[in-house]
C-alpha distance (Angstrom), angle and dihedral (degrees) to the residues before:
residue distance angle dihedral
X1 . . .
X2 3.78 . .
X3 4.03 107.5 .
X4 3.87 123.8 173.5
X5 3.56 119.2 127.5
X6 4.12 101.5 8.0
X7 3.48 109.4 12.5
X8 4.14 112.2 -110.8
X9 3.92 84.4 1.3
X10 4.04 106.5 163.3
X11 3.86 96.3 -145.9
X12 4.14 83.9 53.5
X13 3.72 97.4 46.6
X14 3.84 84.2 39.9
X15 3.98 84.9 63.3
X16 3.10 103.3 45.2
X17 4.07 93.2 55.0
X18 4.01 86.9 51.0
X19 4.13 87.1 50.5
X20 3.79 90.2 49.7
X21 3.67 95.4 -116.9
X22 3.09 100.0 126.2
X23 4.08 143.1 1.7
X24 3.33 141.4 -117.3
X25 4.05 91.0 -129.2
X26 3.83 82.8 46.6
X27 4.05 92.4 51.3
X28 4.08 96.4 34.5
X29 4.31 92.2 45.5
X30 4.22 82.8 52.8
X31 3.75 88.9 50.5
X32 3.93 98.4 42.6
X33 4.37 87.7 49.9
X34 3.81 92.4 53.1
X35 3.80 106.3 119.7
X36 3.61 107.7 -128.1
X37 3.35 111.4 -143.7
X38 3.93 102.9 150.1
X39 3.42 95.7 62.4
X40 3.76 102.0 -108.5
X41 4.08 97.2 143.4
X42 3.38 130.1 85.4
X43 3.73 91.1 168.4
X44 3.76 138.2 -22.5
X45 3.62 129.1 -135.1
X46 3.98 104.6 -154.3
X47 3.87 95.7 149.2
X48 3.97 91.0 57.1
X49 4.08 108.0 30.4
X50 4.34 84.5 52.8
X51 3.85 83.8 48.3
X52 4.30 89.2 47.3
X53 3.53 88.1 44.2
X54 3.85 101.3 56.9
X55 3.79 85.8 48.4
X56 3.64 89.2 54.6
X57 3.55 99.8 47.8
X58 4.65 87.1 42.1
X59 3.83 82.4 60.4
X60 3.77 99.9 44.4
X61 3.67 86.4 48.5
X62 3.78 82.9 51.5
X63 3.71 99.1 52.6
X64 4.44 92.9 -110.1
X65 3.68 109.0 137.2
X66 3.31 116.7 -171.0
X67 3.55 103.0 -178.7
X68 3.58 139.8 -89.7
X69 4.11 105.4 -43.9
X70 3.97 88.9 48.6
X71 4.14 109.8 126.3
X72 3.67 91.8 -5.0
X73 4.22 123.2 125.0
X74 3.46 116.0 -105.9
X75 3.82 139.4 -174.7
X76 3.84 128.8 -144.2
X77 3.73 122.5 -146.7
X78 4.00 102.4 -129.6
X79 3.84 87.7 -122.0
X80 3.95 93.6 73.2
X81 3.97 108.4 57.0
X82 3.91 119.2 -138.4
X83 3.62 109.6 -168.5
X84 3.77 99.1 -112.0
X85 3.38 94.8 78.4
X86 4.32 147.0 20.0
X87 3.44 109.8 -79.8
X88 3.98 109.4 -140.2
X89 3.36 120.4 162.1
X90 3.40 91.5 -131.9
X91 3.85 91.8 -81.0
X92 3.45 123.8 115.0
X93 3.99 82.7 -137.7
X94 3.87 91.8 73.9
X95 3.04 139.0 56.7
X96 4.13 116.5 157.1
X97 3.88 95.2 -173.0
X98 4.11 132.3 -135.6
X99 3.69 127.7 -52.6
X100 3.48 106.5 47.4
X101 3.77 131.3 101.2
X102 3.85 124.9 -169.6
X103 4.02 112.4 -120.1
X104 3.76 87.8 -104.4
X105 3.84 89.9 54.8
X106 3.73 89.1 49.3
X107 3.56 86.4 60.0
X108 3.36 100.8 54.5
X109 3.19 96.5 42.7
X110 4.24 88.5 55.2
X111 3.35 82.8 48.1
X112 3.59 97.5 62.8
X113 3.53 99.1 -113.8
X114 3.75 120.6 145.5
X115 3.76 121.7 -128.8
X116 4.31 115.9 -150.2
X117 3.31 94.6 -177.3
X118 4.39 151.7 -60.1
X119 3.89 113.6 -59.1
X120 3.55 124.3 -137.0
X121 3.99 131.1 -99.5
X122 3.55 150.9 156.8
X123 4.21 115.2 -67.5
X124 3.72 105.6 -81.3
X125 3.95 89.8 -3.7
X126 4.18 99.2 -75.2
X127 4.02 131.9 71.8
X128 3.86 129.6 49.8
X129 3.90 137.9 -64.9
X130 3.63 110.0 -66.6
X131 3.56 119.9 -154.0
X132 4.01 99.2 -178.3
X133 3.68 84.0 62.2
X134 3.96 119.4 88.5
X135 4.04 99.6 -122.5
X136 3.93 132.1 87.2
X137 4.02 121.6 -80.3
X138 3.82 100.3 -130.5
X139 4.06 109.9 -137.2
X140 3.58 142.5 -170.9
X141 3.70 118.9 -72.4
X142 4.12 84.4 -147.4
X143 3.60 97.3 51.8
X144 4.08 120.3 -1.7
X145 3.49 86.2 -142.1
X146 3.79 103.2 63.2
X147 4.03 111.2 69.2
X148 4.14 120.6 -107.3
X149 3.95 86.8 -129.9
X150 3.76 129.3 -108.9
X151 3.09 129.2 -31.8
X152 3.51 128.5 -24.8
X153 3.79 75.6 47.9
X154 4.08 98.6 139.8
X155 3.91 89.5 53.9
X156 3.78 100.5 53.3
X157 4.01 90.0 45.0
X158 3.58 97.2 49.7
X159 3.88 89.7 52.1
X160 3.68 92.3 41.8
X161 4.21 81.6 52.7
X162 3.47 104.3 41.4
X163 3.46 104.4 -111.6
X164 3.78 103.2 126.9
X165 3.99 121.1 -3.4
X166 4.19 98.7 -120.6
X167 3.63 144.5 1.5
X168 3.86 153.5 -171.5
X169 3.14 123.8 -112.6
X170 4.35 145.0 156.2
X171 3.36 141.1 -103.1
X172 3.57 125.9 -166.1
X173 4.32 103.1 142.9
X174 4.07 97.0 -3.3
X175 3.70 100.4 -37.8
X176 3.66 101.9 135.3
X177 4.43 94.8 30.1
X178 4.03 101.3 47.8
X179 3.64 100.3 43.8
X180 4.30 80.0 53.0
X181 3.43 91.1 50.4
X182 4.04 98.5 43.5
X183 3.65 90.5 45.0
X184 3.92 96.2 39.5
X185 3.59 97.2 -119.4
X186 3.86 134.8 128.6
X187 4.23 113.4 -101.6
X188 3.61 132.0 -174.6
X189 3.75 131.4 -158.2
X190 3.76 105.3 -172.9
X191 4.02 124.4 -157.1
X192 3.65 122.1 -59.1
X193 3.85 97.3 -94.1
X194 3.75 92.7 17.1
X195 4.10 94.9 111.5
X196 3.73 125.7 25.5
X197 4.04 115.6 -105.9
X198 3.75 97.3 -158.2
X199 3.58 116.8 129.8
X200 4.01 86.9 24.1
X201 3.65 119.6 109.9
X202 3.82 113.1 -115.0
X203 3.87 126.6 -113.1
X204 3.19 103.1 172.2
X205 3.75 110.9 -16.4
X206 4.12 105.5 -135.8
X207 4.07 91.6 37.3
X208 3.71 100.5 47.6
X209 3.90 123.3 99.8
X210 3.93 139.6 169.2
X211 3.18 115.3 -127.4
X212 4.31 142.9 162.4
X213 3.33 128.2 -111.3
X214 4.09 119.1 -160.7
X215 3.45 149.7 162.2
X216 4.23 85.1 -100.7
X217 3.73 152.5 26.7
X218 3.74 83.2 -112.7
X219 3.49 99.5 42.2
X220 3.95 82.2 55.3
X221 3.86 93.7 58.8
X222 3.93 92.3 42.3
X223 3.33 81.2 58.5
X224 3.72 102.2 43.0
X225 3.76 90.6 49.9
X226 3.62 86.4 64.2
X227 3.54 105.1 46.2
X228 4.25 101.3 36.5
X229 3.39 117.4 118.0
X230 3.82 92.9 -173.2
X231 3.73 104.0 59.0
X232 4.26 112.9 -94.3
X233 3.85 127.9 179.9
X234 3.47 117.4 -160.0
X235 3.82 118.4 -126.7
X236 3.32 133.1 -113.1
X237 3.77 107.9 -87.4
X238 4.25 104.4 -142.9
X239 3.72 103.3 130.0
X240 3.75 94.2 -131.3
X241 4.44 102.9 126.5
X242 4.11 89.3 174.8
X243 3.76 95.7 147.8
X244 3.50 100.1 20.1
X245 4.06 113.4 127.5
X246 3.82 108.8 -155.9
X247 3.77 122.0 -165.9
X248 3.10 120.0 -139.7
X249 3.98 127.3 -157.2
X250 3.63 121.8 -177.1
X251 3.72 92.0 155.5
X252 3.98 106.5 115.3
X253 3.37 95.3 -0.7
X254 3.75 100.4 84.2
X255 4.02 109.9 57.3
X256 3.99 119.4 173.6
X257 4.07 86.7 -99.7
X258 3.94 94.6 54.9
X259 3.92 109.6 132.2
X260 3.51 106.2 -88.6
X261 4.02 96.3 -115.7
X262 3.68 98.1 49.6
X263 4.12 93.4 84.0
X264 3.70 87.3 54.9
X265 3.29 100.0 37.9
X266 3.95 91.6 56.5
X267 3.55 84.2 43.2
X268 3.42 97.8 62.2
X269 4.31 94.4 39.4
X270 3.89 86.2 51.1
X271 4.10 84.8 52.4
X272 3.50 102.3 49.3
X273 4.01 92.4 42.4
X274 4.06 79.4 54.8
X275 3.89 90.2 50.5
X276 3.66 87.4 48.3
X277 3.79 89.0 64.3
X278 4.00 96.8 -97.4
X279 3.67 124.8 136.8
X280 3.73 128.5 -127.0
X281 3.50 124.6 -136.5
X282 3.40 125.1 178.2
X283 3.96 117.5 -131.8
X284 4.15 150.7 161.0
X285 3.38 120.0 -130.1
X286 4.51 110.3 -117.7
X287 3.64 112.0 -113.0
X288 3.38 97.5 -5.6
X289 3.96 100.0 169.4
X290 3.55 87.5 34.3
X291 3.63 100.3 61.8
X292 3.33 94.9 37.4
X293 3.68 97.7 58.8
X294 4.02 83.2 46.1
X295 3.64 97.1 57.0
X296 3.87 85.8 51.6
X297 3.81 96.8 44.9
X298 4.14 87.9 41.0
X299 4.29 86.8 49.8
X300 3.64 94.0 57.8
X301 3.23 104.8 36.4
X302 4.10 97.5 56.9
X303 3.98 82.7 37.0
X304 3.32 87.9 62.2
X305 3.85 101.0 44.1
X306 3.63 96.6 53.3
X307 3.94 93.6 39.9
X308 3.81 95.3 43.0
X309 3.87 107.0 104.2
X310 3.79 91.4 43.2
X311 3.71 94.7 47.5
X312 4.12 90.7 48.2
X313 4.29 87.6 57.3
X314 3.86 99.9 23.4
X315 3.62 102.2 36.7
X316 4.27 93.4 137.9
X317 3.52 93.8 45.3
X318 3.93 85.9 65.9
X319 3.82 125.5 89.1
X320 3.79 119.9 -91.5
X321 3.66 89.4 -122.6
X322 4.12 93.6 26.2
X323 3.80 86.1 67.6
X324 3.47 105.9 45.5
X325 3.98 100.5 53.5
X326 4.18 79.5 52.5
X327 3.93 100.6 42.9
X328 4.14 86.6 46.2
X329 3.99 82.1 71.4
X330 2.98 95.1 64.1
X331 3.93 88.3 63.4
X332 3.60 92.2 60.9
X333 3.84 119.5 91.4
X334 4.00 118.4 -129.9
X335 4.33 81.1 -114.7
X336 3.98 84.0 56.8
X337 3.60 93.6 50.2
X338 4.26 94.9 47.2
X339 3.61 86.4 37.5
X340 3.89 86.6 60.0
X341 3.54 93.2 50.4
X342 3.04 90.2 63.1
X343 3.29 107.9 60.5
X344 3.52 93.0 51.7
X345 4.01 89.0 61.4
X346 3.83 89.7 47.8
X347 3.98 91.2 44.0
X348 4.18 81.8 48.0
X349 3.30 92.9 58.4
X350 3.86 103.9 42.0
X351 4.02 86.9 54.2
X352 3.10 92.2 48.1
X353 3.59 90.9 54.0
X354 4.05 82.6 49.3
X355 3.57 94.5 57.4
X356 3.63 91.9 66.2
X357 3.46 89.4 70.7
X358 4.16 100.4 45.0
X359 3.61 132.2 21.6
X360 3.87 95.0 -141.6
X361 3.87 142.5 17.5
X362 3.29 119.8 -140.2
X363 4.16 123.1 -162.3
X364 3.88 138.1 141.9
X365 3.70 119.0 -85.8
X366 3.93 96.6 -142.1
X367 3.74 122.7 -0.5
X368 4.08 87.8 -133.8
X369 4.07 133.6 46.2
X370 3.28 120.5 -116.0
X371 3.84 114.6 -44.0
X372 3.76 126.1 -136.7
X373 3.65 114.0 -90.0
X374 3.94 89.5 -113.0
X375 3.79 88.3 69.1
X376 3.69 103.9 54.0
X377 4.03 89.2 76.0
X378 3.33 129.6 37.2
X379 3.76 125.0 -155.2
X380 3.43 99.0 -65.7
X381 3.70 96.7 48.6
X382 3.80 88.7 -109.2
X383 4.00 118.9 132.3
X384 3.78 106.0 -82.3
X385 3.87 105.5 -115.1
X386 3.52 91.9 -151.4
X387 3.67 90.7 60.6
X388 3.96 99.3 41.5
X389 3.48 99.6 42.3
X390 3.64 90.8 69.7
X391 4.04 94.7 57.3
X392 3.69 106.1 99.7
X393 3.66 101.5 -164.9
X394 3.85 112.6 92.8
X395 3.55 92.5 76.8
X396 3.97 89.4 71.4
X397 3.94 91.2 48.5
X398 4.11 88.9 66.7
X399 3.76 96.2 51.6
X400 3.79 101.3 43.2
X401 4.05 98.7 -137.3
X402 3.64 120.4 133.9
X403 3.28 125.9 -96.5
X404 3.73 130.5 -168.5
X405 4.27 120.7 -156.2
X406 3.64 108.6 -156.4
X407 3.81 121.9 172.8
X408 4.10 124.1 -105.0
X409 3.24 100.0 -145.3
X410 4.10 123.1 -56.4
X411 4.00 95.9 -56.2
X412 4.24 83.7 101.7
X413 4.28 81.9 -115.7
X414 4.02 102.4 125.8
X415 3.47 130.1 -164.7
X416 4.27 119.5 -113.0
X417 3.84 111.9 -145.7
X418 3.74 109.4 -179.6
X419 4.28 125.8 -173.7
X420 3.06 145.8 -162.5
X421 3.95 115.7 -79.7
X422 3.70 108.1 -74.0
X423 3.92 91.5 10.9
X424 3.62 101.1 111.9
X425 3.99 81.4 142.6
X426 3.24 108.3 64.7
X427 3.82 91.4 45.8
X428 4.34 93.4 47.1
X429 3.76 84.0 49.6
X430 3.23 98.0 46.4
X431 4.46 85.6 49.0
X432 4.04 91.3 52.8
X433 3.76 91.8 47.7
X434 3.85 86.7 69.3
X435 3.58 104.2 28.3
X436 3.93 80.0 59.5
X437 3.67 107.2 42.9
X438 3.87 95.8 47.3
């Protein structure tokens, strides 16, 4: 891969294919003879990404430029189907077939970008590795025995390894920000609304989100420029946050069992962000407890409404965990569910009310690194509380504001920016400022 400035960095590679340093053929045969041996494949496409990549490097030779994703290797999370290849959700219950590509493949694919091959997950994008199942266990490029997070898990590790330079990926409860922060990448879950889901297989319909994952803040809005349905301009990148009031929220983030770096380490981001010419405001998150139980309620409850008829005949051929987070809705009372809603509207409102007072909130995405695979389950195959319940994420999911997961140093602790709806600016600006200044 082309490194200079960030290592694997998009805009860099991009470059470097404009200055005729390198090809795309050149950058997509590296990516296609990476040995994967952390499980980040599903399938690869070499056939097809060689063929995008000689029509990338024709019309560079031909003076079209279209844009910043053009002739660079790319990796699909196998939630979102591109039309190479069977889209399964990593479930042996799925399987969406060739010849269809999701409206944010379609615009990569306009956009010149060239697609290796679909990333790995969890079944139906929520739950923990399975190894009964017949589908790779994505791991940690930093130590294969510590999971990549859940679920856009094959993405973030085969960015974190090298093997292609950016990715989508989903988010429905943290999907898109832990597997960033485990892996020690950047992720970005844009605004509800922000990027089309068609083509993507539902979760949980009014949580889920598309979103990239990259080696950068800027590689994130290079990418989000492409795939927006809603119009988005990236900001001007010039590290200067004079102005800028940050919120931050240590409440429920910290517990006594917290890896010991990660006060430090969100010390230290906090510090520079000061230096930078930002403004610290201390805050608490509205409804935190609430909105968090919501999310959860909200998740299983559309999980189970779209997965319903398959899990009444195929019930064994789901996941241990898969099935339990989409049986538990059927615990939950249509009252429960409304009653849910609402809380997100009332939590909408009060952060909205918040964000008059700071531009961005900053918070951990997980109070631990990436645990060892071991952990995830525990002996039942269920998701191991002890684990979960230190993933801060879900909150965001019920609210729909942006949120940007950008790694504190290399502990595999990340940084959580969120914005205000629509803002996905302010909060990737904010994300390059301290990439670049450290």
């Amino acid at each position: 891969m082309v490194r200079r400035q960030h290592e694997g960095s998009v805009l860099e590679a991009g470059q470097a294919l404009r200055r005729g340093e390198v090809t795309s053929v050149e950058l997509t045969e590296r990516a296609l003879a990476a040995a994967d041996e952390l499980g980040v494949y599903i399938a690869r496409f070499p056939e097809h990404a060689l063929a995008s990549a000689r029509r990338a490097d024709r019309e560079f030779a031909a003076g079209v430029d279209r844009g910043p994703v053009q002739g660079i290797p790319l990796g699909v999370k196998d939630l979102i189907a591109v039309a190479e290849g069977p889209t399964t959700a990593q479930s042996t219950v799925l399987d969406w077939g060739r010849g269809i590509d999701a409206a944010v493949t379609t615009r990569v694919k306009d956009a010149g970008g060239v697609i290796v091959g679909k990333t790995s997950t969890m079944e139906f994008g929520c739950g923990v590795p399975d190894s009964a199942k017949p589908f790779p266990i994505p791991r940690n490029p930093g130590d294969s025995e510590r999971w990549a997070g859940g679920s856009s898990s094959g993405t973030a590790s085969g960015i974190a390894a090298g093997m292609f330079f950016a990715g989508l990926g989903s988010d429905t409860a943290g999907s898109i920000r832990m597997p960033a922060a485990f892996c020690g990448v950047t992720g970005l879950m844009p605004t509800y609304g922000r990027v089309s889901r068609s083509g993507c297989v539902p979760l949980a319909h009014t949580l889920d989100r598309i979103g990239p994952l990259a080696r950068t803040a800027r590689d994130c809005a290079a990418l989000l420029e492409v795939i927006a349905e809603v119009p988005f301009v990236a900001p001007e990148f010039t590290g200067d946050l004079a102005g800028l009031r940050i919120g931050v929220v240590r409440e429920h983030h910290f517990p006594e069992d917290a890896d010991p770096a990660l006060a430090r380490v969100f010390g230290e981001a906090l510090s520079l962000a000061e230096d930078l010419g930002a403004e610290l405001i201390e805050i608490s998150l509205p409804y935190w407890e609430e909105l968090t139980t919501a999310v959860l309620v909200t998740a299983s409850c559309e999980a189970l409404a779209h997965h319903r008829a398959d899990l009444s005949t195929r019930w064994p051929d789901f996941g241990v965990s898969t099935r339990a987070i989409f049986a538990a809705g059927a615990l939950v009372s249509g009252a429960d569910y409304v009653q849910a809603q609402r809380v997100r509207q009332v939590a909408r409102q009060e952060l909205a009310r918040l964000f008059d007072d700071v531009d961005v909130i900053a918070s951990p995405v997980a109070s631990i690194g990436a645990p060892l695979l071991d952990d995830v389950a525990d002996a039942a195959g269920q998701q191991n509380p002890e684990v979960f319940e230190k993933i801060t994420t879900p909150y965001w999911n019920g609210v729909g504001n942006p949120v940007l997961a950008v790694p504190m140093g290399k502990t595999g602790l990340s940084l959580q920016l969120a914005g205000r709806l629509f803002d996905e600016a302010t909060v990737l600006r904010v994300g390059d400022a301290l990439q670049e200044a450290r």
